[in-house]
SEDRENNU-143269 format. One record per residue: residue in one letter; x, y, z of N, C-alpha, C, O, CB in turn. Coordinates in steps of 0.001 Angstrom, whole numbers, plus 500000, padded with zeros to 6 digits. Glycine has a CB too. Example, Ala and Ser with C-alpha at 12.3 -4.5 7.8 and 13.67 -1.06 7.14 Angstrom:
REM residues 2
A513190494310507800512300495500507800513200496700507800514236496681508465511308495527509046;S512850497750507080513670498940507140512900500030507870513409501138508039514084499402505725;
This chain:
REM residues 164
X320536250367350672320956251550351381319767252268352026319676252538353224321689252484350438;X318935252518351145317628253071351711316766252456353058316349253062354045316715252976350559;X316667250999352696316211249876353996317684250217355119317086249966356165316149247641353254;X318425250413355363319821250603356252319439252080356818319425252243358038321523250572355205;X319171253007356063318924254093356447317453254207357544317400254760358643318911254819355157;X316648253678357004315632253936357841315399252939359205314637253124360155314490253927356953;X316147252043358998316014251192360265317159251801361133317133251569362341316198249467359996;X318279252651360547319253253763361744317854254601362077317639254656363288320933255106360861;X316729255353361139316299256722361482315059255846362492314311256368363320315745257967359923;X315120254698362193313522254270363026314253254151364839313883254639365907312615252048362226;X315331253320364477316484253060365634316634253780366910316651253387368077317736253279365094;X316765255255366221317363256164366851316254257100367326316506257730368353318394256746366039;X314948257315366687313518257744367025313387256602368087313016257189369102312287257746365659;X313514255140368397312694254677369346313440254507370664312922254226371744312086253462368891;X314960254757370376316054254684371546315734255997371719316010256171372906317751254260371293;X315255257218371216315454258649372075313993257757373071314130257619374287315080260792370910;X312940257335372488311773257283373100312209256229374312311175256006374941310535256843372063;X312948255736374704313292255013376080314961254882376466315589253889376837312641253412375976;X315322255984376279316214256455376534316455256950378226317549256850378782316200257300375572;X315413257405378788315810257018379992315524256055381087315675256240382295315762257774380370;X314891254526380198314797253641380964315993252685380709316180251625381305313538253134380868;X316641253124379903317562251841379371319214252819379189319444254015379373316752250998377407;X320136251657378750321570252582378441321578251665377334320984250587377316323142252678379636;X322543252328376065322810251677374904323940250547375413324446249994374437323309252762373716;X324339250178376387325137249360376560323958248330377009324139247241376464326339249781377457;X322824248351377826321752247400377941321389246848376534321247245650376291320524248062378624;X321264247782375703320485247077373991321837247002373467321716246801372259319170248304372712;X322739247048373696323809245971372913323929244328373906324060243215373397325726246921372881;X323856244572375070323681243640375248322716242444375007322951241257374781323848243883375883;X321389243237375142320257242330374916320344242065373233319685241096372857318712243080375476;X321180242913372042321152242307371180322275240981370788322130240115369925321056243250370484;X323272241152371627324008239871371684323417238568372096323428237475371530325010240044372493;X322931238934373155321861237642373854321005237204372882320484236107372684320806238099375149;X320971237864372520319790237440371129320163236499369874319721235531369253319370238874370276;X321428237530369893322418237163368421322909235250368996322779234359368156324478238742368273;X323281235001370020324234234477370994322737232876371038323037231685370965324689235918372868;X321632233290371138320587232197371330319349232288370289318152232076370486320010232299372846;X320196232761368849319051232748367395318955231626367074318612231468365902319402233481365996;X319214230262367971318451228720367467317939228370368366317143227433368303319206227483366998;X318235229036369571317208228509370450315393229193370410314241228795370582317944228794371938;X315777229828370233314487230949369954314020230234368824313090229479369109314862232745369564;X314381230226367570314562229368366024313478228202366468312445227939365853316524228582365570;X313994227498367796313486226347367996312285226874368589311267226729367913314306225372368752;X312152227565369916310531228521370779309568228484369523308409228092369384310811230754371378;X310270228907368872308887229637367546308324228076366947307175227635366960309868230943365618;X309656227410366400308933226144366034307687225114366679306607224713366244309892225445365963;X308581224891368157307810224227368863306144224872368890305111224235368683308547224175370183;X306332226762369311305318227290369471304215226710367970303348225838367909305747228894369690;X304642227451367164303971227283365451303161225397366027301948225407366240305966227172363510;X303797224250366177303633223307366023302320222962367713301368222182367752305210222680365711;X302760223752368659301659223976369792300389224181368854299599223261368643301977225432370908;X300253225414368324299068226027367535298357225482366276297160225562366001299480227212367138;X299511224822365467298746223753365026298219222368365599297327221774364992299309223504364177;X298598222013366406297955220555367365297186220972367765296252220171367735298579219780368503;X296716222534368526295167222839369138294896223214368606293927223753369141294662223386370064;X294931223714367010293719223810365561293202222986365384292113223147364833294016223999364224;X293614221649365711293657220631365061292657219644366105291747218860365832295216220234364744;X293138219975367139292398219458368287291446219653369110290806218882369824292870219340368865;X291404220957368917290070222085369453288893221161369301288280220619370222289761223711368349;X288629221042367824287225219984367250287024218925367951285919218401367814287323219315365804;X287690218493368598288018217219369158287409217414370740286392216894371198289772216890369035;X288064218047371211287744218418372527286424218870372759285734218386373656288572219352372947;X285913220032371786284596220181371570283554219258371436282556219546372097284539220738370721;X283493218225370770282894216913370521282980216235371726282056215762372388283527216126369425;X283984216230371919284060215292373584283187216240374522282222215606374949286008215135374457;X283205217029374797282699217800375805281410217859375641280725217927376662283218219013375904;X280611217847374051279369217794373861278602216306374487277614216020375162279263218030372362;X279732215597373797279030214122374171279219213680376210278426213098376950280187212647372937;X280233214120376426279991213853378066279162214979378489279138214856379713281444213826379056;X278698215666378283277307216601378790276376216089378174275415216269378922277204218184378490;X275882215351376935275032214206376630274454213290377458273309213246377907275577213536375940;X275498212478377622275862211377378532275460211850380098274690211126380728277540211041378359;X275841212724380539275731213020381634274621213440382194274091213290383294276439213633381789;X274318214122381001272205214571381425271383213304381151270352213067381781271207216050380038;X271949212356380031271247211117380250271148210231381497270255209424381754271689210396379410;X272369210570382313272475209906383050271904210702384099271863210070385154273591209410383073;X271478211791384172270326212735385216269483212485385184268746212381386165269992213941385194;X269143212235383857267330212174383678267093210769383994265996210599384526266586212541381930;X268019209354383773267653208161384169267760208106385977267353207067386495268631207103383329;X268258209128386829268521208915387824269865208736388743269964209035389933267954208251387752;X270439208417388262271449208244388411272144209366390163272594208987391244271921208511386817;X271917210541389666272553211347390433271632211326391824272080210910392893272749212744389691;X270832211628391721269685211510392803270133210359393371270633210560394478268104211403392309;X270135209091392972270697207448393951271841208061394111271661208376395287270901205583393124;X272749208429393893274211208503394300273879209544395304274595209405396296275425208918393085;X272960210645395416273349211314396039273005210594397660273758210698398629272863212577395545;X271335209671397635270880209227398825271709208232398769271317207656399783269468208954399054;X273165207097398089274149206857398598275346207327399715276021206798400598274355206751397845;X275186208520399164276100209314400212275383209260401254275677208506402181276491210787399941;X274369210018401275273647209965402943273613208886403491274122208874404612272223210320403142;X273075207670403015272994206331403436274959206155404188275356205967405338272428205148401727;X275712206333402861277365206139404110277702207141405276278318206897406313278984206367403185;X277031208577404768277152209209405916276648208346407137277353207976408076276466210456405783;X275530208133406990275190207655408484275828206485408865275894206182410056273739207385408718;X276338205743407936276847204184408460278188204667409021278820204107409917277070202794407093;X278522205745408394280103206044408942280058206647410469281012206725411243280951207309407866;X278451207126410742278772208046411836278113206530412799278053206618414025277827209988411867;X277747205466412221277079205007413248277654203589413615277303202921414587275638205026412927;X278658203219412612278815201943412544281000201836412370281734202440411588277597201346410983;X281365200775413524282302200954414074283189199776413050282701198673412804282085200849415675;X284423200175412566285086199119411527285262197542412283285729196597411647286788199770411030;X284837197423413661284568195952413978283149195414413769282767194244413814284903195702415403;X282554196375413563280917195996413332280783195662411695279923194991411125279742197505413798;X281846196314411188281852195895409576282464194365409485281942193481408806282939197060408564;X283355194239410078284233193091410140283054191901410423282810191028409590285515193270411418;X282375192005411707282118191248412201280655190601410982280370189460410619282039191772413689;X280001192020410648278985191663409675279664191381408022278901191475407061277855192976409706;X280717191134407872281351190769406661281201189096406966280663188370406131283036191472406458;X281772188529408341282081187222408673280886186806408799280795185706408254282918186958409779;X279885187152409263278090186564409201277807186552407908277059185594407711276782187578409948;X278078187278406666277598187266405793277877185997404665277131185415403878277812188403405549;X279332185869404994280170184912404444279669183528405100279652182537404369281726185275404732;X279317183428406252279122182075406635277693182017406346277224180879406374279544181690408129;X276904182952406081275080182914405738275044181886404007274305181032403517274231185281405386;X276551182762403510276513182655401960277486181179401647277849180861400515277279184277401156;X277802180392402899278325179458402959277037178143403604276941176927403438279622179881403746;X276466178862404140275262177972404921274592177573403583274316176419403257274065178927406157;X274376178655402879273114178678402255273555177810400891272597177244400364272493180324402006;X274786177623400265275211177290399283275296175410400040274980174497399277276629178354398765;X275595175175401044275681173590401993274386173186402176274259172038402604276376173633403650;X272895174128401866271594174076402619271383172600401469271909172387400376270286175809402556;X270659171993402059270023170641401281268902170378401413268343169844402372270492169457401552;X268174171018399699266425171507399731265832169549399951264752169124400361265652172630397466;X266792168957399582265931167272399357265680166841400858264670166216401179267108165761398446;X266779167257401865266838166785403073265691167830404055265488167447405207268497166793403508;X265191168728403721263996169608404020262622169049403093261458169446403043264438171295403597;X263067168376402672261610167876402034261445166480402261260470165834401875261457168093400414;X262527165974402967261946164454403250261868164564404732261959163472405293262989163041402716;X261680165911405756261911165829406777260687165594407255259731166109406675262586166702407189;X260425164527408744259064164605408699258868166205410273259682167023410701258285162531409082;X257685165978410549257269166703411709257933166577412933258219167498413698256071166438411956;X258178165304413086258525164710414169260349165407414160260990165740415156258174162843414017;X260740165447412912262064165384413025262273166534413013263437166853413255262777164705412201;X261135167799412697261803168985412498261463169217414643262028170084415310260858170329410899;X260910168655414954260658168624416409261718168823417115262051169733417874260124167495416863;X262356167582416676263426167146417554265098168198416948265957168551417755263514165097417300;X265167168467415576265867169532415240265854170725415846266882171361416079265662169736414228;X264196171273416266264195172573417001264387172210418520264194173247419153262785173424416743;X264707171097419428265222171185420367266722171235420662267108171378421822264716170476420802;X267838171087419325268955171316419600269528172323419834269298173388419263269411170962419051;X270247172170420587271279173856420647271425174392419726270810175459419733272711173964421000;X272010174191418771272029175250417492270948176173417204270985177391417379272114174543416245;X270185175633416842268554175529416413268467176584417483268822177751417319267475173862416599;X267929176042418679267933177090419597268438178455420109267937179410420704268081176679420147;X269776178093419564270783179452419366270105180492418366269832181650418685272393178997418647;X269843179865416973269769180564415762268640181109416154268692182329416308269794179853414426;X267187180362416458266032180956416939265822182294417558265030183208417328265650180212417706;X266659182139418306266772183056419713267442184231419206266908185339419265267709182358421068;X268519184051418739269073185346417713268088185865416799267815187021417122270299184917416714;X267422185465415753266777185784415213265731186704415715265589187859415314266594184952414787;X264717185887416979263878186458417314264130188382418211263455189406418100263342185255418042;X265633188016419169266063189332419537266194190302418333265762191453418386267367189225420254;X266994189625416925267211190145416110265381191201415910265182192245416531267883188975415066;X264487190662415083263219190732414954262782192109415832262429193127415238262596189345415406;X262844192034417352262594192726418601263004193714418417262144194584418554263024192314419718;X264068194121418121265543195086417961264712195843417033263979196758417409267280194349417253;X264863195337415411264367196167414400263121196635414451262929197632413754264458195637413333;X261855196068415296260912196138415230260683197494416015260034198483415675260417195004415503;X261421197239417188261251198889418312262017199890417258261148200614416773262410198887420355;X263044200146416826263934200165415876263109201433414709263292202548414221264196198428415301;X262234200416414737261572200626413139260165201610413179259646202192412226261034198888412417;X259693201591414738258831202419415389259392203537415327258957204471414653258492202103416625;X260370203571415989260662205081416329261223205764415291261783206850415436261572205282417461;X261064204982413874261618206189413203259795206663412339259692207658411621263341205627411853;
């Protein structure tokens, strides 16, 4: 009786105190809503309670991780790491501003046939070659082709390589 009594006298002290933001037909309602979803709420609190224990639980965890990838990560400062990545970027910046996706193409297909030449190259047939024959090798077209590329190649990088 006594607990009944004072939760009317507490009741009625905190409804005068917002009494003109609300109507007692609002707090009967909101106490039905209440009354109407006491397992769903039942459940909020659970789930909540069970939130707060998994990040008690997990906090330590996360902490540790975070120590060790800032570990890791200054190790990987102090070996260098960031500095090359960063003159990586610059290095693609410029290839991106300077170099056209057929110029990639085209130097993908040279590379592949260099790495196809070179794997067909036959060191025995260069060592039994005489003078005479590498003679007559450097007068063929090919030969002549490759030469000639090369040497423009050479020319190119060389002015190229001045002016920077």
């Amino acid at each position: 009786m006594k607990i009944g009594e004072s939760v009317y006298d507490i009741a009625l002290e905190n409804l005068e105190e917002v009494s003109e933001y609300t109507s007692i037909d609002n707090v009967f309602y909101f106490l039905k809503k209440l009354a109407r979803n006491i397992d769903n709420l039942t459940k909020l609190f659970n789930r909540l309670e069970s939130l707060i224990d998994f990040w008690e639980s997990f906090e330590p965890l996360t902490r540790e991780i975070a120590i060790s990838t800032q570990d890791y990560l200054d190790n990987l400062e102090k070996i260098g790491y960031f500095s090359l990545l960063k003159e990586f970027k610059s290095l693609m910046d410029d290839l991106v501003k300077n170099i056209t996706v057929e110029d990639v193409n085209r130097l993908s297909k040279t590379l592949l046939l260099t790495f196809k030449a070179l794997k067909l190259a036959d060191t025995k047939k260069a060592d039994d070659l005489s003078f005479l024959g590498m003679v007559k090798l450097l007068n063929s077209k090919e030969i002549k082709t490759t030469l000639a590329f090369f040497v423009s190649f050479l020319e190119h990088f060389n002015k190229l390589n001045q002016k920077q």
